[in-house]
C-alpha positions in Angstrom: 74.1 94.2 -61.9 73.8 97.7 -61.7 72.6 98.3 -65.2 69.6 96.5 -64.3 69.0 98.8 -61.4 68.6 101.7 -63.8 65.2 103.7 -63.0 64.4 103.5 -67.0 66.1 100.0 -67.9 63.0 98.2 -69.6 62.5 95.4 -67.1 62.4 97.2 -64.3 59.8 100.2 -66.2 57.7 96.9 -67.3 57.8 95.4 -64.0 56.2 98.2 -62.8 53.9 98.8 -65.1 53.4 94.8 -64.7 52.6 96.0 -60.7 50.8 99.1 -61.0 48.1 96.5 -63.3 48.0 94.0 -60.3 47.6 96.4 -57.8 44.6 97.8 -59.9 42.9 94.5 -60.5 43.3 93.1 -56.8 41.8 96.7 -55.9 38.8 95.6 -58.7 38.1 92.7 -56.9 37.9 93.9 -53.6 35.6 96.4 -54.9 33.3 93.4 -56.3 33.7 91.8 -52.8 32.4 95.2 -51.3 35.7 95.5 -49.8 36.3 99.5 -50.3 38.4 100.4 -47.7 41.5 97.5 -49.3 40.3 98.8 -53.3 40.8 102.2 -52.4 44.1 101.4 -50.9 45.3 99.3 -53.5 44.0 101.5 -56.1 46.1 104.7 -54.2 49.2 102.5 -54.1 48.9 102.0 -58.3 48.4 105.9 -58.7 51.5 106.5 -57.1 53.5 104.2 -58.4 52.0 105.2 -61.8 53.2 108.9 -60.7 56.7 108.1 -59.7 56.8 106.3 -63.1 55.6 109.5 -65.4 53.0 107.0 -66.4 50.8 109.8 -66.8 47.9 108.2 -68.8 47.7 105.2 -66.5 47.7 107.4 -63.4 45.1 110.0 -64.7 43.0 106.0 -65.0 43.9 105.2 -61.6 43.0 108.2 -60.1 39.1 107.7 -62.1 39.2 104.3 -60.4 39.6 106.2 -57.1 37.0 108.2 -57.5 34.6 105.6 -58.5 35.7 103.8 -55.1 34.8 107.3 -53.6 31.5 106.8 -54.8 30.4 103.7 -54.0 31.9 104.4 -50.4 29.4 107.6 -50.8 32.2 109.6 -50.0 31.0 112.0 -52.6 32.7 115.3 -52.3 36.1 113.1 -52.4 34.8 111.4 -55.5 33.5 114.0 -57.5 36.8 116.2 -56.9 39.1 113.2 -57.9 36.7 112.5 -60.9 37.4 116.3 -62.0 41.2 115.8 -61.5 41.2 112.8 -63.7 38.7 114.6 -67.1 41.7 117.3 -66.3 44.3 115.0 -66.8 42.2 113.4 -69.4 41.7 116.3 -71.1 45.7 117.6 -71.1 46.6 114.3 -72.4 44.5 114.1 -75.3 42.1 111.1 -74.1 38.3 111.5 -75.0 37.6 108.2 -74.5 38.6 108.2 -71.1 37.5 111.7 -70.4 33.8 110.6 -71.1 34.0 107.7 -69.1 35.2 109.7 -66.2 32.1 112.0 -67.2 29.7 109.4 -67.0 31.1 108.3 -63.6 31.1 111.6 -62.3 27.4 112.3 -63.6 26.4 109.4 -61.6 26.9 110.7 -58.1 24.1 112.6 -56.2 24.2 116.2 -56.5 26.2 118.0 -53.8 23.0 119.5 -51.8 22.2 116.2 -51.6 25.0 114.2 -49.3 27.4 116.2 -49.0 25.7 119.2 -46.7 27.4 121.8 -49.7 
């Protein structure tokens, strides 16, 4: 049984991949039901699990998905600096399409002068 123990035996990476993608959609639909503080929680939980998995392009998503949450909680200064971190991360892994989504997400939120006393 150990064998199947193994950090990278395939079940157990898909299995988490497999959880990191519930994690993220139960966090979606607490976000629909308005329910931020249990999204952002969720969604936190799927970044690091992402993270301890190197799976780097998923947690770069995760951590967009965070900010978004940030936002709608208008917990902008949070939201705008985890929006950057993920166009980084983006950026270093060679993902325009995602970059310009996180772009369009962080254009969204208020200017700084605006909310966040900055």
């Amino acid at each position: 049984m150990r064998p199947l123990l193994a950090p990278q035996h395939p079940q157990l990476r898909e299995a988490r991949t497999t959880l990191i993608d519930v994690m993220s959609n139960l966090g979606q639909v607490c976000q629909w039901l308005h329910d931020f503080d249990a999204a952002l929680a969720l969604k936190r939980e799927a970044l690091e699990l992402a993270r301890q998995s190197g799976e780097l392009l998923t947690a770069a998503s995760r951590l967009a998905d965070i900010g978004e949450v940030l936002g709608l909680m208008e917990r902008f200064g949070e939201a705008r600096a985890a929006l950057r971190e993920a166009i980084g991360q983006f950026r270093d892994l060679g993902a325009p399409t995602q970059e310009s989504a996180a772009h369009t997400l962080l254009n969204s939120l208020p200017g700084p002068s605006e909310f966040d006393g900055i």
